[in-house]
C-alpha positions in Angstrom: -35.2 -20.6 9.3 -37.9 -22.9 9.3 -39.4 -25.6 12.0 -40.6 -27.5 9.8 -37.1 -27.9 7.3 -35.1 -28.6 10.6 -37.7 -31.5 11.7 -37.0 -32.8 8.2 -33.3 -33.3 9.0 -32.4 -30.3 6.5 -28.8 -29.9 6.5 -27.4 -26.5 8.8 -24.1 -25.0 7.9 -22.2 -22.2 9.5 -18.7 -20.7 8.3 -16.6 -17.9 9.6 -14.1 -16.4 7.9 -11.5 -13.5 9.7 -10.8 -10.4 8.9 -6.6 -9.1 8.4 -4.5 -6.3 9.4 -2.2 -5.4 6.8 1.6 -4.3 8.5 3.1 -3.8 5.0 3.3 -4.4 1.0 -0.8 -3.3 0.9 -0.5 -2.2 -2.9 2.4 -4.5 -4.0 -0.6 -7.3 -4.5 -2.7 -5.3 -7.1 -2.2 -6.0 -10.5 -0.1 -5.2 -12.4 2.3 -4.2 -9.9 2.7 -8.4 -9.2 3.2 -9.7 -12.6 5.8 -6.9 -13.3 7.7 -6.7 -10.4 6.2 -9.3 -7.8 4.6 -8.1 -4.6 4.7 -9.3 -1.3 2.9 -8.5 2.0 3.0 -9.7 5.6 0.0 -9.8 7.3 -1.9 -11.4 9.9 -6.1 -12.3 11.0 -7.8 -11.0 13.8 -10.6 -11.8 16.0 -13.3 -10.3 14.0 -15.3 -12.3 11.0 -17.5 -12.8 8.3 -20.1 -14.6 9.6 -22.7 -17.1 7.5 -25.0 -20.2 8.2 -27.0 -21.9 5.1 -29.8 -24.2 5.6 -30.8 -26.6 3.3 -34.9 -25.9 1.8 -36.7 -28.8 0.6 -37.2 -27.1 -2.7 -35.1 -25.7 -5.5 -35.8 -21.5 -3.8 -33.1 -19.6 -2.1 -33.7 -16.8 0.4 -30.9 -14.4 1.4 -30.9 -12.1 4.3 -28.0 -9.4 5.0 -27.9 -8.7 8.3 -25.3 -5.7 7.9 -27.3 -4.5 4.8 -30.8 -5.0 6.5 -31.8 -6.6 3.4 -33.8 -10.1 2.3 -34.5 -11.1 -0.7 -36.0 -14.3 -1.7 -35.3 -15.8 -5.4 -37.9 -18.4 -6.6 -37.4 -22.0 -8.4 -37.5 -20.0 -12.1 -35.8 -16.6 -10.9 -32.3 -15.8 -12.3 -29.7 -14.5 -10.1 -28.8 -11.2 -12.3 -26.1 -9.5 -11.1 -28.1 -6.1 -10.2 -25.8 -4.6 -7.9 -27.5 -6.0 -4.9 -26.6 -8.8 -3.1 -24.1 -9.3 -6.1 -21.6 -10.7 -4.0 -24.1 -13.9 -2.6 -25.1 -14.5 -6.4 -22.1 -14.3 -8.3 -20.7 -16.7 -5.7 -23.7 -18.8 -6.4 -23.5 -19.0 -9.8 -19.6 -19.3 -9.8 -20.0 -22.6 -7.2 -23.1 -24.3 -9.1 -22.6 -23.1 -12.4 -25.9 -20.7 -12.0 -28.4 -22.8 -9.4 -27.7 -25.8 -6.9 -30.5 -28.0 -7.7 -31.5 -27.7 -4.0 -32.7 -24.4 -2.3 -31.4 -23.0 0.8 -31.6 -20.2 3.7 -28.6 -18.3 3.7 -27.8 -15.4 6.8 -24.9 -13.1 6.5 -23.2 -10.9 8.8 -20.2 -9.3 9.5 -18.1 -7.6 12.3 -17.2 -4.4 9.9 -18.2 -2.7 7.3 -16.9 -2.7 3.9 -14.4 0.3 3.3 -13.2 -0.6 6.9 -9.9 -1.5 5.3 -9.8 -4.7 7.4 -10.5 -7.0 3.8 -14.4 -7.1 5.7 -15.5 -7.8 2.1 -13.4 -10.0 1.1 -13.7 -11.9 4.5 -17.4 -12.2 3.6 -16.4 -13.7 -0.3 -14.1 -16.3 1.7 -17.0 -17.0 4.0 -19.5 -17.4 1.0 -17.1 -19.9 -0.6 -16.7 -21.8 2.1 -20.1 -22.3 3.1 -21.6 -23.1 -0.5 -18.5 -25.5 -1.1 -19.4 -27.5 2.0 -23.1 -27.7 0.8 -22.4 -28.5 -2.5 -19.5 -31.3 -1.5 -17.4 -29.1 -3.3 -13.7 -30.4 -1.9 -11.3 -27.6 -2.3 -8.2 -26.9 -0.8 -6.6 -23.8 0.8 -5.3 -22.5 -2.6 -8.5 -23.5 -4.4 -10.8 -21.4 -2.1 -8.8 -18.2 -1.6 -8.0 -18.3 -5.8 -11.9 -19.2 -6.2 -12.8 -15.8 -3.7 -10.3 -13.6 -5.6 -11.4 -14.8 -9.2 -15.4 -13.9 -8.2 -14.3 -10.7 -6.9 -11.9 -9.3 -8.9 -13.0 -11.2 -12.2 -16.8 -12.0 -12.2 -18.1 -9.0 -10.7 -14.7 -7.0 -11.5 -14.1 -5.4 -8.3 -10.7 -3.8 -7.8 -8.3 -4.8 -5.2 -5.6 -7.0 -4.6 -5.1 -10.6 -3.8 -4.0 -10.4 0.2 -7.2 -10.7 1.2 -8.8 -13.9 -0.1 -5.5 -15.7 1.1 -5.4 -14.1 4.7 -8.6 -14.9 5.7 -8.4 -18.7 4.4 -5.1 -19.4 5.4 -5.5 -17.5 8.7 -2.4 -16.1 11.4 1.0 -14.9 10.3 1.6 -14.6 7.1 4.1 -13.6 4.8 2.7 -14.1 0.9 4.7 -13.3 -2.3 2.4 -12.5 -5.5 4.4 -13.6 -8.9 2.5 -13.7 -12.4 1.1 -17.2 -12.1 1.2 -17.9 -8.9 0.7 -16.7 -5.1 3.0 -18.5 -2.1 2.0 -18.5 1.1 4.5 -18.6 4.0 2.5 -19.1 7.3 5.3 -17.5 10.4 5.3 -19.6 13.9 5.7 -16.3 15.9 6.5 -17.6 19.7 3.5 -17.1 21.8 4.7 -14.1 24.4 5.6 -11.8 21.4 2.4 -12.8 19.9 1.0 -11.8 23.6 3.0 -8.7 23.7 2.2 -7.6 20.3 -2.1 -8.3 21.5 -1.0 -6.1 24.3 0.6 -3.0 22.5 -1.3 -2.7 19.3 -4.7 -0.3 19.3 -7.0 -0.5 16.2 -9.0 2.9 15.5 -11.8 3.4 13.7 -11.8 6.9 12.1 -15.3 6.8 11.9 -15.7 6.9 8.2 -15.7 4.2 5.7 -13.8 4.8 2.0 -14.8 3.8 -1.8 -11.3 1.3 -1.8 -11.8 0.5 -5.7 -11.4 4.2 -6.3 -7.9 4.6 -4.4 -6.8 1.4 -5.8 -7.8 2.7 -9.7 -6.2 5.9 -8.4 -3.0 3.9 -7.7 -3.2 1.7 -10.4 -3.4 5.1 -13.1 -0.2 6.6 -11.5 1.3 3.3 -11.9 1.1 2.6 -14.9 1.9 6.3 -15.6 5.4 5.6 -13.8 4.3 8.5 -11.4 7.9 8.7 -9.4 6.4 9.5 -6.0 3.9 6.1 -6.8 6.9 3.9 -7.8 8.8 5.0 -4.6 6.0 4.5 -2.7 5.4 0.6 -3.9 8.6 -0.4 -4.2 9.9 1.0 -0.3 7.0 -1.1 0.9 7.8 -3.8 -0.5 11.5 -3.5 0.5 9.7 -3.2 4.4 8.2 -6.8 4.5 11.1 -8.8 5.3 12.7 -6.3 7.4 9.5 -6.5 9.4 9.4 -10.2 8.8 12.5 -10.5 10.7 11.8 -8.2 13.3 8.7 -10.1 14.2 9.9 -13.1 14.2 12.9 -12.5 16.8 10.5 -10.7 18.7 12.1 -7.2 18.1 8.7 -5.3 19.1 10.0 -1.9 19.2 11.4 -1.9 15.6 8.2 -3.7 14.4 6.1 -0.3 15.1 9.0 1.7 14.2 8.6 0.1 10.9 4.7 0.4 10.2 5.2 4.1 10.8 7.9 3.6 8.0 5.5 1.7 6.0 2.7 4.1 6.5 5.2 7.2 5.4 5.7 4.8 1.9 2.1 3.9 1.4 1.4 7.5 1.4 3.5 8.4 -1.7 1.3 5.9 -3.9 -1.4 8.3 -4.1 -1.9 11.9 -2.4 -5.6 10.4 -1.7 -4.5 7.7 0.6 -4.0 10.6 3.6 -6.4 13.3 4.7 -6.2 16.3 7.4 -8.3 14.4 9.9 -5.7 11.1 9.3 -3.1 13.2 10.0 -3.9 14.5 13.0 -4.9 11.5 14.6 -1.8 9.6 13.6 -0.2 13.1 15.4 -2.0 13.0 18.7 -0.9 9.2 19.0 2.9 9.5 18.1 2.7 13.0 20.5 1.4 10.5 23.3 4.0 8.1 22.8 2.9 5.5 19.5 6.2 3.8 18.1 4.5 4.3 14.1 1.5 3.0 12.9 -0.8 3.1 9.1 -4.4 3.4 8.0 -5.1 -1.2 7.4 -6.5 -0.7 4.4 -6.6 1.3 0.8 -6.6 4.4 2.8 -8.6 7.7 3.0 -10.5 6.1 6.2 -11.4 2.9 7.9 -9.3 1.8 10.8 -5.8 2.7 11.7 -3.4 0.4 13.8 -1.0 1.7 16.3 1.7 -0.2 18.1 2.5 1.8 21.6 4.4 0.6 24.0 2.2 -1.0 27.0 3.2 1.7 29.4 2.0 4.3 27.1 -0.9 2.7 26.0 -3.6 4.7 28.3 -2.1 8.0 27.2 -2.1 7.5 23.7 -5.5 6.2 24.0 -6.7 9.5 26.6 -5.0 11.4 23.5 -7.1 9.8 20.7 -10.1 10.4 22.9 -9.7 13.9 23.4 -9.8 14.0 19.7 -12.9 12.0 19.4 -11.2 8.6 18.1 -12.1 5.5 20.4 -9.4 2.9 20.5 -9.6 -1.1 20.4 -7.4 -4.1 21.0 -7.3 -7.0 19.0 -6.4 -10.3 19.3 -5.5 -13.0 16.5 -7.1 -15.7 14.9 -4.7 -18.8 13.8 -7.4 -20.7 12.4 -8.5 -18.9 9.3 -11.9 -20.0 7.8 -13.8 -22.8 9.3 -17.2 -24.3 8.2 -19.2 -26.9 10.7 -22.5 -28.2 11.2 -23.9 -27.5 14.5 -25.4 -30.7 16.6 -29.1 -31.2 16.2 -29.3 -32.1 20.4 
């Protein structure tokens, strides 16, 4: 960013947004599955984000620079922001938040702690971020609901990227959450989970990357084809998830640990009848080793076919499931969660 902008008093905004682990209902949010039957999901943030800061230019240009993309671009006072495939998701939040260009220019940095097709809503963590840094700069007042609908509607609608709607709503919401998806409208129910199961639950849940990244919108169109086909095995599939949520709701709440990862092992056996893509050989026997080494259940976070899978182990078993994964090549990670969902600030100019 520039000396000379920040000498002038140019304005400096920052927002992070977090990214989610999904314990079950991952499908039941993609249309049309809600408008027909309603979805639900519970879900909750974790301590890794989408992270942006904007600073205000003295003229009408705006620069972007992708940190995770390695890419800069700079678009001048007369330059349109055509939706070229890159950078879409900066300029198609742009134009959706000033109705095509802010009469002021700014410097805009973007970064993230995963990639997209990690299955941890990464890109829809960034959207969230994007929305909440350009509303803050244009004195753009929206609530909760406003920015997580505003996120979904440029994803899913402007540039017309498939996926669901748990995403947007985790990350600005932030923590526990249990969210039901009807036609016309999305309810979030935010869970006080006491402190030590929260602290038990950081302490017995591993997140794995598999070390490959997946196309999401294909599994979801996948998904979305054998739904509307009324594929039996896809129906099961949605619909036994679904039935999971409050079951796993409850246990969760009461702090019944051991039935929690019982149950994302039962919710990963239903997310893999919604498409025969969503598993692989190399999934497989990873989820083997760690329920051979002691894992209570776990599931792939995401739309499947990579990305990162969560365990939940037992804290006395933890370092064997782990020396298991790593025999196999798969390093293992804890998490911890974020309660505060997305936040924007401006830093002090001391």
């Amino acid at each position: 960013m520039a000396d000379s902008s920040e000498a002038r008093g140019a304005r400096t905004i920052r927002a992070k947004a977090p990214l989610r682990v999904s314990f079950a209902g991952g499908g039941t949010d993609v249309a049309p599955f809600p408008e027909r039957e309603g979805g639900m999901v519970l879900n909750a943030t974790i301590d890794r984000y989408a992270y942006g800061t904007l600073q205000e230019r003295q003229d009408s240009a705006i620069t972007v620079h992708s940190l995770d993309l390695n890419i800069a671009r700079h678009f001048g006072a007369g330059d349109e922001l055509q939706l070229d495939g890159e950078l879409d998701l900066v300029k198609a939040a742009v134009r959706r938040l000033a109705g095509g260009r802010p009469e002021r220019g700014f410097d805009l940095v973007l970064r993230s702690s995963a990639p997209p097709g990690s299955g941890l809503g990464s890109s829809s963590s960034l959207m969230v971020c994007l929305v909440g840094v350009l509303s803050r700069f244009l004195e753009q007042d929206l609530d909760n609901h406003e920015m997580a609908s505003l996120a979904w509607q440029i994803e899913r609608q402007d540039l017309g990227l498939r996926g669901g709607l748990q995403d947007q709503y985790a990350s600005v919401f932030g923590g526990f959450n249990f969210i039901e998806f009807e036609a016309e409208r999305t309810i979030v129910n935010p869970l006080r989970i006491p402190e030590d199961v929260v602290d038990e639950l950081e302490a017995s849940l591993m997140l794995c990357f598999t070390g490959e990244t997946r196309a999401s919108d294909r599994l979801i169109q996948d998904q979305t084809t054998r739904y509307e086909a009324r594929s039996p095995e896809t129906l099961a599939g949605l619909r036994a998830q679904k039935k999971l949520v409050p079951e796993m709701k409850d246990a969760l709440l009461r702090g019944h640990l051991v039935r929690f990862g019982e149950l994302l092992g039962s919710a990963w056996e239903a997310k893999r009848r919604m498409s025969p893509h969503i598993s692989n050989g190399f999934i497989d026997s990873i989820y083997e080793a760690a329920k051979r080494a002691g894992a209570l259940g776990g599931k792939v976070t995401g739309a499947g076919g990579g990305g990162f899978i969560l365990f939940a182990v037992p804290f006395h078993r933890r370092h064997l499931v782990a020396e298991a994964l790593a025999e196999i090549g798969i390093v293992e990670d804890g998490i911890a969660f974020d309660r505060r969902g997305m936040r924007t600030w401006m830093p002090s100019a001391r």
